[in-house]
C-alpha positions, 0 to 999 in steps of 0.5 A, a space after each residue: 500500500 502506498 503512503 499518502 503524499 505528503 513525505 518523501 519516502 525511501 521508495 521516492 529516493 530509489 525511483 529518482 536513483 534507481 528508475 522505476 519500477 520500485 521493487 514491490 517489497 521495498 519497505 514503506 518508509 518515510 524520511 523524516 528529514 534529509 540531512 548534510 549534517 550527520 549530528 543532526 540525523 534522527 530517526 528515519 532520516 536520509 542523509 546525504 554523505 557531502 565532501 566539503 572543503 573542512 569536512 567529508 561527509 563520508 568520514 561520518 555515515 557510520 554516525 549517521 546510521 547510529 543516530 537513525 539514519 535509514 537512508 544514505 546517499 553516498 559517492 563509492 568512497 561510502 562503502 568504506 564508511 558503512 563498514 563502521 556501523 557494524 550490522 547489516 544494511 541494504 547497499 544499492 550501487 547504482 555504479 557498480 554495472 556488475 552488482 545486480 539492480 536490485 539486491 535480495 532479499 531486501 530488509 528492513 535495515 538501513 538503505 545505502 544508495 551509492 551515486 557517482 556524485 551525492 550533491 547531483 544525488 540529492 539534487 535528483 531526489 529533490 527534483 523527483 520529488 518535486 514533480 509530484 506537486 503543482 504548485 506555484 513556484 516564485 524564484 527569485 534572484 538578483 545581487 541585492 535583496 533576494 532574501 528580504 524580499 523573499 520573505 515578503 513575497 512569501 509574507 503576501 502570498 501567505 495571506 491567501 494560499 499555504 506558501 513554503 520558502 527557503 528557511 534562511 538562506 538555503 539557496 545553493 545548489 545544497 539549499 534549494 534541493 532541501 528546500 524543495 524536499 520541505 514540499 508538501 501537498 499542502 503548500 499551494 505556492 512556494 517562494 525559492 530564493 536562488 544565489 548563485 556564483 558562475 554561469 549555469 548555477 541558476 539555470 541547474 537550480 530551475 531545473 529542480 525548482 520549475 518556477 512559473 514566476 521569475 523576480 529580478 531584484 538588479 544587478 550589482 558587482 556582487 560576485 564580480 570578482 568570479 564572473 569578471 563583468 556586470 554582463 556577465 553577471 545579468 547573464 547569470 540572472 537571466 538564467 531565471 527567466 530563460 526557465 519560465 514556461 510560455 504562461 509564466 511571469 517574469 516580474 522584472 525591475 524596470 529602472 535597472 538598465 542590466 535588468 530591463 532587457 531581461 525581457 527579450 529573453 524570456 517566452 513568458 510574459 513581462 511585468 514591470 515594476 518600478 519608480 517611473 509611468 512606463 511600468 507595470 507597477 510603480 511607485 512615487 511620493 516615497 517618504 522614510 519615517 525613519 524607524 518608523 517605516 515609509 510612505 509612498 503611493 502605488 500606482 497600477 493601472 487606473 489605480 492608486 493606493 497610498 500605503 504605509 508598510 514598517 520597511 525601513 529605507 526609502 529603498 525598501 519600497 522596490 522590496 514592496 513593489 516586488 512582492 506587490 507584483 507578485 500578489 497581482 499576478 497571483 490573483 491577491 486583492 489590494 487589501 491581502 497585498 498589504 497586509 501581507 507587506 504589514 508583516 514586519 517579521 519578514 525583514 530579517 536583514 536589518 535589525 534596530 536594537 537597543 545598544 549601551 548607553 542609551 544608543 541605538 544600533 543598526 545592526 546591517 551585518 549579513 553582507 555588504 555590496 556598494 549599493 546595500 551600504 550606500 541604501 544603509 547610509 540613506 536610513 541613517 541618514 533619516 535618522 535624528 541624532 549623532 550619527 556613526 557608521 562602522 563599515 567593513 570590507 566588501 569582498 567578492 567586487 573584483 576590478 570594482 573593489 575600489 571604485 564600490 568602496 570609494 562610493 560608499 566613503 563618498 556617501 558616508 561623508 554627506 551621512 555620518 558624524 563619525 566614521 570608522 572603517 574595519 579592514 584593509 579594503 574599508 580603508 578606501 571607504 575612509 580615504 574618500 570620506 575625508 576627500 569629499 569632506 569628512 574632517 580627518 579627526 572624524 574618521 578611524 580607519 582600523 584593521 578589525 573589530 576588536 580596534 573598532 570596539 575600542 574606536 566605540 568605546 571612546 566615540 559613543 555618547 547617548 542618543 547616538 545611532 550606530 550603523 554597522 555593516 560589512 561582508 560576512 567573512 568580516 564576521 561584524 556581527 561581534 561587534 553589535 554582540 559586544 554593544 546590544 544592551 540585554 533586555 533586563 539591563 540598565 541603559 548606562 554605559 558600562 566598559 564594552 567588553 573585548 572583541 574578537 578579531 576579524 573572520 575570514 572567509 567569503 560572501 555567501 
């Protein structure tokens, strides 16, 4: 008897590998969760042996199966590692042309599916199992502002239909496959944030996802340094809307020169969004509230809609118009539509919280390109009050590294009231500050976060705003750590506490 569709099963994982038919005794299991990580293996789970650049994951299927692992997905190197779980378990080498397709008699211990490669294993389960379901697939891709819109257009789209979505930013060739395995009968839409690094990344990722709408957010220096051109990084976006079926949308952001033409790519229909008539959708009269979120007037047609939503930034209204689009041409009424973009549980980029001393801290840490710095110092500047922004290096910007940091000093002069710069790259944020007008006394250019802490500790008075904001591998996060006020504490100022030094590493 088959189990209802509702979790994938060990019978899904042969059919994607092995081909049909299933054999007819395979036993009927579900998977409870698929797992990169063996410690986090339970009972009934699959996981799925990956070769890391720190880690093989082939060094831990003997954990894996101990913990309750009934199924792993494991390159030929894995039959060395089932040897130290010490019983038996079922070893299906679809590699292997002498072992017979299906071995006899099949039992009920663990399943061991050995594939030429288990990242494109897993990305063939999940595919297979996402064939099973109709639903209405949004992905969306760009340099900047996938992940907070993601969460917006799956805020709108959740006020009328059951919507899944990348938790966090499972969006690789790794994420997005888990994801889609997350798929489940109920889900009426799915919003899948894709990323990518080179060319044909996106296009693999469509293949699993099947989207029937594409979202563009733009197209940044954001990976510069791996493709070498802006062009070639549109060609990489457009990946996306190169997949979209003939009835399809392609939403697509209107004033990005590297964007617009998107639309002679794609056999599906183009929905334009935007700030200027010539759109589909566009907005005017934007006005920032500060931490109090923005004003501005939709315009769609014969229609115009003056709306308030808690987004913060005078640049957050592209986010609003992107996940408008999609509400419209999902069939979502105006009134589900903003209440949808209501939703302030859905910007989890940009954090406004309590800081030492009666200050306030903008904590922008989880990546930095030139055009997502330059859209930090545009809130703060709509903020009152002494104005400090602490800036990190932007990494991956290739031949735009200095020009895009340079940008960001230039911006920051006309801003802040206290400058300091964290890195060796940041340093060009500080030089072009002073050059376009930040007194020299103003500016601290120092070499990591624990410099920048004791930069903070002698600059910060209360009432001040803090911005702080830099790539991930500068691991900035230390610092809001090391200034956020707990809840139960008092707002005095007590000595700030060590800092770490600076992370490696790269952009996700």
């Amino acid at each position: 008897m088959s189990l209802p569709l509702s979790t994938p099963t060990l019978a899904d994982i042969w059919a994607a590998l092995c081909g049909e038919p299933v054999p007819p005794d395979l036993p009927a299991r579900e998977i409870s969760a698929f797992v990169i990580d063996s410690r986090q293996a339970q009972e009934g789970s699959c996981f799925v042996a990956l070769r890391g650049e720190q880690h093989d994951g082939h060094d831990f299927i003997a954990d894996a199966l101990q913990r309750g692992a009934i199924a792993i997905i494991a390159e030929p190197k894995g039959r060395e590692g089932v040897k130290g779980y010490g019983s038996g378990v079922n070893l299906i080498d679809t590699t292997d042309i002498t072992m017979p397709p299906i071995p006899r008699p099949l039992t009920p211990d663990p399943y061991v599916f050995i594939v030429g490669d288990s990242l494109k294993g897993l990305q063939r389960v999940a595919a297979h199992w996402r064939a099973q379901f109709n639903p209405r697939v949004v992905g969306i891709t760009g340099s900047v502002g996938k992940s907070t819109s993601k969460e917006m257009i799956a805020a709108v789209l959740q006020q009328r239909y059951p919507t899944l979505k990348n938790p966090g930013n499972l969006n690789n060739e790794i994420g997005l496959p888990l994801t889609v395995l997350q798929l489940r009968g109920v889900h009426e839409r799915a919003v899948l944030e894709m990323g990518m690094y080179d060319l044909g990344e996106i296009a693999a990722l469509a293949a699993i996802a099947r989207p029937q709408v594409g979202v563009i957010t733009n197209v940044g220096p954001t990976h510069l340094e791996r493709l070498g051109t802006l062009e070639r990084i549109a060609q990489a976006k457009a990946e996306l809307v190169q997949a979209l079926p003939a009835d399809g949308v392609a939403i697509l952001n209107g004033d990005d020169p590297l964007v617009r033409p998107m639309a002679g790519l794609t056999a599906a229909r183009v929905f334009f969004y935007g700030l200027t008539p010539d759109c589909d959708l566009w907005a005017s009269h934007i006005t920032s509230r500060g931490l109090e979120g923005i004003r501005f007037r939709f315009h769609y047609g014969d229609e115009t809609l003056h709306v308030k939503v808690p987004l913060l930034g005078r640049h957050s209204v592209h986010t609003a118009l992107r996940a408008a689009a999609v509400g419209l041409v999902e069939g979502l009424s105006w009134e589900e539509i903003v209440g949808g973009l209501q939703d302030v549980s859905a910007q989890l980029r940009l954090l406004v919280v309590p800081g030492i001393g009666e200050t306030t801290l903008i904590d922008d840490t989880y990546n930095a390109s030139p055009a997502s710095s330059i859209a930090a110092l545009n809130l703060l500047e709509d903020l009152n009050g002494r104005r400090i922004a602490v800036l990190g290096d932007m990494l991956e910007l290739g031949s735009y590294e200095e020009t895009g940091h340079r940008m960001v000093g230039c911006r920051a002069a006309d801003v802040v009231q206290i400058l300091i710069t964290v890195g060796r790259r940041a340093r060009w944020i500080g030089e072009e500050a002073m050059a376009c007008g930040l007194p020299e006394d103003r500016v601290y250019m120092v070499e990591d976060n624990k410099a920048a802490l004791a930069c903070l500790r002698e600059v910060m008075q209360a009432g001040d705003t803090v911005l702080v904001k830099g790539s991930r591998g500068m691991a900035m996060e230390q610092i809001v750590a090391a200034l956020t006020r707990p809840s139960s504490a008092p707002p005095d100022m007590p000595p700030l506490p060590e800092g770490e030094g600076r992370g490696e590493g790269e952009e996700a």
